[in-house]
MDTraj code that builds the backbone (N, CA, C; nanometers):
import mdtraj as md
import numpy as np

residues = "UNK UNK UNK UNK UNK UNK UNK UNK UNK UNK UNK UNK UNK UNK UNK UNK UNK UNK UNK UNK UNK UNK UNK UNK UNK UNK UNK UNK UNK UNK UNK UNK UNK UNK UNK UNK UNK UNK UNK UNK UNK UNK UNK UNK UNK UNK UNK UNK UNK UNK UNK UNK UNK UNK UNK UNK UNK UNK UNK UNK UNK UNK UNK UNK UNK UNK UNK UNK UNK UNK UNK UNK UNK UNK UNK UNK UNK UNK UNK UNK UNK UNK UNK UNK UNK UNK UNK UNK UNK UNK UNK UNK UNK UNK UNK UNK UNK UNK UNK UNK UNK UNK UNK UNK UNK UNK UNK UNK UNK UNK UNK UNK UNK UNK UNK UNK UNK UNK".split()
xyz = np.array([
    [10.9600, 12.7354, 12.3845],
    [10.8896, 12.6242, 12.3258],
    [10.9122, 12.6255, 12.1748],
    [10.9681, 12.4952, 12.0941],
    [10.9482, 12.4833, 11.9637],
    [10.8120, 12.4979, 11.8778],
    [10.8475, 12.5263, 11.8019],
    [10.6945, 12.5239, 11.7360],
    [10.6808, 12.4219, 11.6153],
    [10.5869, 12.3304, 11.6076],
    [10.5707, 12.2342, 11.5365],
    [10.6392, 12.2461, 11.4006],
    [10.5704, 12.3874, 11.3268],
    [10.6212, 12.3946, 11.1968],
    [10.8025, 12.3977, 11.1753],
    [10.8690, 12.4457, 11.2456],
    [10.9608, 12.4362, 11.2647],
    [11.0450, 12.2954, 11.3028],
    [10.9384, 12.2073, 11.3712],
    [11.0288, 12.0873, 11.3499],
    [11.0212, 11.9661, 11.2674],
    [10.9187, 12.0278, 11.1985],
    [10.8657, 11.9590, 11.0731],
    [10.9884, 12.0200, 10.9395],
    [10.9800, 12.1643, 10.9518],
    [11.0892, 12.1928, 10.8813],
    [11.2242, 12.1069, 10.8917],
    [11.2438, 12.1329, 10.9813],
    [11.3304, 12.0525, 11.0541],
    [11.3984, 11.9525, 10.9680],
    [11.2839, 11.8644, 10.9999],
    [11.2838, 11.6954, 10.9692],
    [11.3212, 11.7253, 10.8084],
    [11.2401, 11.7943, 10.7701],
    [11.2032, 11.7809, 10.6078],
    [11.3523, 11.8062, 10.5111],
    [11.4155, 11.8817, 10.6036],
    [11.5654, 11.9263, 10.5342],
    [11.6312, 11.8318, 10.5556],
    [11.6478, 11.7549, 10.6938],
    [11.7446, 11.6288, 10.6754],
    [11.7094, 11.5020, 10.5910],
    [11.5770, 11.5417, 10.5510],
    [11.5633, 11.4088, 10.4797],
    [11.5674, 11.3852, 10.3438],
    [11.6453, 11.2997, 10.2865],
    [11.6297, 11.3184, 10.0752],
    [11.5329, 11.2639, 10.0721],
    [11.3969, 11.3196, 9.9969],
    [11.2781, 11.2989, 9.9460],
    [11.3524, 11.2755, 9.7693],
    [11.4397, 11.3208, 9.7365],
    [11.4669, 11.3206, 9.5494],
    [11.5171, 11.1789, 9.5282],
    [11.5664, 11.0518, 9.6294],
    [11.5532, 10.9565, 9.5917],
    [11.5018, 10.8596, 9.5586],
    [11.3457, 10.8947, 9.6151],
    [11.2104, 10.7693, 9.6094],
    [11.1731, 10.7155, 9.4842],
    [11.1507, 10.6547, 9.4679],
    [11.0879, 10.6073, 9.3643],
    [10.9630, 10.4927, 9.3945],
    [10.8648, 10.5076, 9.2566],
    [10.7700, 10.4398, 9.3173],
    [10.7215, 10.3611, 9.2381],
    [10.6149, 10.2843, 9.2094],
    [10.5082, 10.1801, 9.0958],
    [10.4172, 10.1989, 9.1804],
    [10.2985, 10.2282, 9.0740],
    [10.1627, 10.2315, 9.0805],
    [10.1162, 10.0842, 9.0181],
    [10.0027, 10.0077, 9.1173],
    [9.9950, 9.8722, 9.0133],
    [9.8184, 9.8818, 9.0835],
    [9.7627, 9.8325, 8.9549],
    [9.5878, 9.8379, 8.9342],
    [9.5864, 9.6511, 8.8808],
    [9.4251, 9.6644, 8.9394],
    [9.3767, 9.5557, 8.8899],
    [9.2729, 9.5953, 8.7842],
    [9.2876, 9.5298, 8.6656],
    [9.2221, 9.5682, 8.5436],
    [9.1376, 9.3982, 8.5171],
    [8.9820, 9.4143, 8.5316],
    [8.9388, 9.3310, 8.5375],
    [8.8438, 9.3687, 8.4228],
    [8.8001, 9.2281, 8.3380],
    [8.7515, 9.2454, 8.2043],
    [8.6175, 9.3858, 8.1979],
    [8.5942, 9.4311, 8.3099],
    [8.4565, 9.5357, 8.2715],
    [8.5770, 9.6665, 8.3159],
    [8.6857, 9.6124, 8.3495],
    [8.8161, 9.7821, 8.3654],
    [8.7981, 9.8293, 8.4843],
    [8.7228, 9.7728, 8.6007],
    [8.7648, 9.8403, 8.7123],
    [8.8085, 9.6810, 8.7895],
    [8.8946, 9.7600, 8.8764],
    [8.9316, 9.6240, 9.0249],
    [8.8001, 9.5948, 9.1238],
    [8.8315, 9.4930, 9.1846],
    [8.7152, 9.5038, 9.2583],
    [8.7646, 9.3293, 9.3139],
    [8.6885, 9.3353, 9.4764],
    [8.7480, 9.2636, 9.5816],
    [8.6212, 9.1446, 9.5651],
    [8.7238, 9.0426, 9.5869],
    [8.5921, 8.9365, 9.5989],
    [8.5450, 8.8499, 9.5071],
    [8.4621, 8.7483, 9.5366],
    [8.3550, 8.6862, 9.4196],
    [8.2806, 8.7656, 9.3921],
    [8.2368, 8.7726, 9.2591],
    [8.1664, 8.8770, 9.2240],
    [8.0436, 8.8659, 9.2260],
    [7.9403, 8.9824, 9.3005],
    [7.7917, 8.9689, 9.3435],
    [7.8341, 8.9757, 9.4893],
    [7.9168, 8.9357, 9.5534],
    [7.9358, 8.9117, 9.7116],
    [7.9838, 9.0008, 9.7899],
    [7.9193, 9.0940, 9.8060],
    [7.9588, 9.2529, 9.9061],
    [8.0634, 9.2504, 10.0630],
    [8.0195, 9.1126, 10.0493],
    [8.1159, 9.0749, 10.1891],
    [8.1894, 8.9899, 10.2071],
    [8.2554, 8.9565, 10.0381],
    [8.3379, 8.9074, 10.0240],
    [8.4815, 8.9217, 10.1339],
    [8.5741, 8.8356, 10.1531],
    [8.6936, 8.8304, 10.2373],
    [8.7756, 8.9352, 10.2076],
    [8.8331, 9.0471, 10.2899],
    [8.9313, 9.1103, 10.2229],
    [9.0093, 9.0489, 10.1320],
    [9.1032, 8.9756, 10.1854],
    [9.2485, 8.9398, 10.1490],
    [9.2012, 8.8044, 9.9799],
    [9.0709, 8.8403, 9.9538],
    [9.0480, 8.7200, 9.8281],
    [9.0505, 8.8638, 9.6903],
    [9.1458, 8.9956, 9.7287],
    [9.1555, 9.0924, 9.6832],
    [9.2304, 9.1021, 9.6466],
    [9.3266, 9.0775, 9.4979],
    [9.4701, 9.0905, 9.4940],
    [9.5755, 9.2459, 9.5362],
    [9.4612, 9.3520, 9.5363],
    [9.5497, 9.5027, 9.5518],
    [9.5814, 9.4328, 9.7268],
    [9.4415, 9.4064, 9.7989],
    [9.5042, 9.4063, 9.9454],
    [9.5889, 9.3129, 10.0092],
    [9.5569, 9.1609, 9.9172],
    [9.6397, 9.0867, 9.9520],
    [9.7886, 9.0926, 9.9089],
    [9.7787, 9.1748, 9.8374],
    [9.9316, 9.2289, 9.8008],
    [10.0053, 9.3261, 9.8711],
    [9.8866, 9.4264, 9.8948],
    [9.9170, 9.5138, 10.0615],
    [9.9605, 9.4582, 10.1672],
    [9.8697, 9.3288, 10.1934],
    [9.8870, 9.2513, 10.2830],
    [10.0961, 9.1989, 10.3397],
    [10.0833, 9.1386, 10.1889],
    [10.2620, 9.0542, 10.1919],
    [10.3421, 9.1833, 10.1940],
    [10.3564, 9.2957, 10.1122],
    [10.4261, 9.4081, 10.1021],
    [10.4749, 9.4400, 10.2664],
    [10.3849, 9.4535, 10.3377],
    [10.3715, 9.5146, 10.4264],
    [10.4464, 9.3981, 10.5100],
    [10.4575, 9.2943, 10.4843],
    [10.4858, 9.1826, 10.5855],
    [10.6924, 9.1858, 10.5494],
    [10.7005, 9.2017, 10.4272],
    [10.8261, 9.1715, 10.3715],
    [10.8800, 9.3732, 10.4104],
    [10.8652, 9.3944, 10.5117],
    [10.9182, 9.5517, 10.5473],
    [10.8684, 9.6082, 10.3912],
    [10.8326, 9.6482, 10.3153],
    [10.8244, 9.7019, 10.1685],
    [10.7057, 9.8357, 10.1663],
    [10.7810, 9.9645, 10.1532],
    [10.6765, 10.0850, 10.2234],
    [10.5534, 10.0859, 10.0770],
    [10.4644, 10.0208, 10.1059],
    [10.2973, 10.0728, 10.0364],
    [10.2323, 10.1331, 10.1196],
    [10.1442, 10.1813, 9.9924],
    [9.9775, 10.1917, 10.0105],
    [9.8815, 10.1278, 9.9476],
    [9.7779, 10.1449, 9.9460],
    [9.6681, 10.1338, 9.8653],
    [9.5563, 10.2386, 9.9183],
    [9.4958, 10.2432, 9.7539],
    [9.3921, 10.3519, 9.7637],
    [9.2184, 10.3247, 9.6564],
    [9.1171, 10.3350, 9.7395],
    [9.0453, 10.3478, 9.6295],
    [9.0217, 10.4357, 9.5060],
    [9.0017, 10.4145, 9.4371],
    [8.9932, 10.5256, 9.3158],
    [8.8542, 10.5795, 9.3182],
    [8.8511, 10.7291, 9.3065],
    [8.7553, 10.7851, 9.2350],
    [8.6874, 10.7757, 9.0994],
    [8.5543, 10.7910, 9.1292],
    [8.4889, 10.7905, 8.9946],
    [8.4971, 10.8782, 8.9111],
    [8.5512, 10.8394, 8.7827],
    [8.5666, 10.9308, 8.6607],
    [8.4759, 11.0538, 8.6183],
    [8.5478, 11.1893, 8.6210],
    [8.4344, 11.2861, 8.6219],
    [8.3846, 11.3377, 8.4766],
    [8.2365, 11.3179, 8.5234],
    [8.1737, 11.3529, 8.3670],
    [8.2189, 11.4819, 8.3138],
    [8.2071, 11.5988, 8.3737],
    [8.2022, 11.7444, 8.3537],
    [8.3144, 11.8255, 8.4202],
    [8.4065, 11.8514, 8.4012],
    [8.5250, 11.9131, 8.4437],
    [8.5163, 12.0658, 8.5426],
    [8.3990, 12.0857, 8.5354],
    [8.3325, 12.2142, 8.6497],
    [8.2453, 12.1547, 8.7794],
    [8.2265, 11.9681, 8.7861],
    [8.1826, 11.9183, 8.8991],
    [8.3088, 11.9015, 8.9544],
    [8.2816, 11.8663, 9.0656],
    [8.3540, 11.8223, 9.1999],
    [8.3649, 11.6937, 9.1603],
    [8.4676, 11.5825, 9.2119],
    [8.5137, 11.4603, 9.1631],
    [8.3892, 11.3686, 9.2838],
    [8.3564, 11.2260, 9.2874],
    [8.3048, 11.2085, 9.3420],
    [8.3606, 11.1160, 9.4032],
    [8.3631, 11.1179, 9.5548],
    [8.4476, 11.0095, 9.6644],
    [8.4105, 10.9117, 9.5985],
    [8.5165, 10.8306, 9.5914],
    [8.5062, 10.6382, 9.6033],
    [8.4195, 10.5942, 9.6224],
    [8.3367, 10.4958, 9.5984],
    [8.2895, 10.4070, 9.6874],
    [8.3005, 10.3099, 9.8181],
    [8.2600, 10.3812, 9.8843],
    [8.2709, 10.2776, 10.0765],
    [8.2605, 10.1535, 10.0192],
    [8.3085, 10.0530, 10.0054],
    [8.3009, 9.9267, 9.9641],
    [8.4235, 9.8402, 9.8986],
    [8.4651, 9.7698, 9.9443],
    [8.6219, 9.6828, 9.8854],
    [8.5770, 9.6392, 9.7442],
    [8.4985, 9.6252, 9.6818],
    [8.4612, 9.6190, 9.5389],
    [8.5053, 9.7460, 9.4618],
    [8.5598, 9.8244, 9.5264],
    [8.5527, 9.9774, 9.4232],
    [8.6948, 9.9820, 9.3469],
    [8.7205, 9.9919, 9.2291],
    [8.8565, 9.9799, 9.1925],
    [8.9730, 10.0510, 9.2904],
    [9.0722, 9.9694, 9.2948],
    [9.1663, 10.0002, 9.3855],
    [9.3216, 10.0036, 9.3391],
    [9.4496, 10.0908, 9.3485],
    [9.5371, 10.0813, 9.3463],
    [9.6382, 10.0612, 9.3866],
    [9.7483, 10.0065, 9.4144],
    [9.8401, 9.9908, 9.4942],
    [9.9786, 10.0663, 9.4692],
    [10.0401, 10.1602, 9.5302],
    [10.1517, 10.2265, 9.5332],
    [10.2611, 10.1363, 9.6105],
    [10.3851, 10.1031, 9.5479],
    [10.5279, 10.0770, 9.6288],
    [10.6029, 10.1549, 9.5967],
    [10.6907, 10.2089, 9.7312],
    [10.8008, 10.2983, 9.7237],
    [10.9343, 10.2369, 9.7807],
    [11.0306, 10.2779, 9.6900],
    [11.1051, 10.2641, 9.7506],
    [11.2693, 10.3301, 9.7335],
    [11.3891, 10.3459, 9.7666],
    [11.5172, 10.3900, 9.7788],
    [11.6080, 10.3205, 9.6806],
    [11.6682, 10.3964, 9.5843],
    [11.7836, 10.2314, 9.5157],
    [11.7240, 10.1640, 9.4253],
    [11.7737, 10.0576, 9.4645],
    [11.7175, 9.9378, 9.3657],
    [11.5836, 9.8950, 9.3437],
    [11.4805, 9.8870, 9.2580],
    [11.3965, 9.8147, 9.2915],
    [11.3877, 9.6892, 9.3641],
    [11.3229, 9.6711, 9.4756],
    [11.3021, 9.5303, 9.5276],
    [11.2516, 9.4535, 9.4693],
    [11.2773, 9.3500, 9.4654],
    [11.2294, 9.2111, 9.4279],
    [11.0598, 9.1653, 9.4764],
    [10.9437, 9.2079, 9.4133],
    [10.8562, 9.1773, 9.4652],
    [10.7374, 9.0942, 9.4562],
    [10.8550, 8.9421, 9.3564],
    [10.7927, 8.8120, 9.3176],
    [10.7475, 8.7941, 9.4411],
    [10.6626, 8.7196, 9.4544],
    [10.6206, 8.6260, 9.5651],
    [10.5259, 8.7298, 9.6212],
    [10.5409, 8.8342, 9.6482],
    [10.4683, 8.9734, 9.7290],
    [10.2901, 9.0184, 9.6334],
    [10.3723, 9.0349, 9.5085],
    [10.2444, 9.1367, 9.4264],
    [10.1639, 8.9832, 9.3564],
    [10.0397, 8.9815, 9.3667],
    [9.9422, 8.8984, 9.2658],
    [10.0001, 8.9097, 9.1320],
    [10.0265, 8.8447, 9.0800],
    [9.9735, 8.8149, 8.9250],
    [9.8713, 8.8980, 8.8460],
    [9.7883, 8.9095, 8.8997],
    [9.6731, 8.9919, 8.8719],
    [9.7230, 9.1466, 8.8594],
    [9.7930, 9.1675, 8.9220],
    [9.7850, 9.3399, 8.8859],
    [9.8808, 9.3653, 8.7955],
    [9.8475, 9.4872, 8.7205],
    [9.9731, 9.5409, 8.6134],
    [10.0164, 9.6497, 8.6895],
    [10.1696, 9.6989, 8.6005],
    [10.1995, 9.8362, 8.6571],
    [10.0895, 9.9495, 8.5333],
    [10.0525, 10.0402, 8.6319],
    [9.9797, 10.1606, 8.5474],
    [10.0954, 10.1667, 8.4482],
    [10.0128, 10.2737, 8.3278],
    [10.0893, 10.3276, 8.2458],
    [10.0827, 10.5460, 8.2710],
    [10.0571, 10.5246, 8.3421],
    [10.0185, 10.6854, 8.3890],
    [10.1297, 10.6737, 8.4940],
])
top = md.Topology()
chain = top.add_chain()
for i, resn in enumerate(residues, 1):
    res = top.add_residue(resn, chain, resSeq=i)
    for name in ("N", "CA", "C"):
        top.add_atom(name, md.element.get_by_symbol(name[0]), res)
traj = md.Trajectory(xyz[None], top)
């Protein structure tokens, strides 16, 4: 019997990981965090979200993302960081990766988001 780690090894050697490349892109909204929705409206529509509705098209046009909520900024560097907020209002980021060339991803990404500078 194989053993998992081994075919994970495996995998990991045939594959070039040193070509990826990626953009990080945030929504920077006048109080500095992202956040989904009309504002006040907790149950606002996903997709009226530019990180997800941008997740959304990415994902439609084959284009490998993510998105992630962000953690809250830590006061004291000896606490523990504190999870996100459960809630599509919580600032959010969007990662694209990709091989080569950058893709073309007019039409895909909102307007609304910048690329990080980090």
């Amino acid at each position: 019997m194989v053993q998992p780690t081994a075919l994970i090894s495996h995998f990991l050697s045939q594959t070039e990981l040193y070509g990826i490349k990626w953009r990080k892109l945030v929504w920077e909204r006048e109080s500095g965090a992202g956040g989904g929705g009309v504002e006040g409206e907790e149950g606002a529509a996903p997709l009226a979200d530019p990180v997800i509705s941008s997740y959304a098209r990415c994902l439609a046009g084959d284009i490998l993302c993510v998105w992630r909520r962000v953690p809250a900024q830590q006061t004291d560097i000896y606490d523990m960081p504190a999870p996100p907020p459960l809630s599509l209002r919580a600032a959010k980021e969007l990662w694209i990766f990709w091989y080569g060339e950058e893709p073309d991803l007019s039409g895909l990404v909102a307007p609304e988001l910048i690329a990080s500078r980090e």
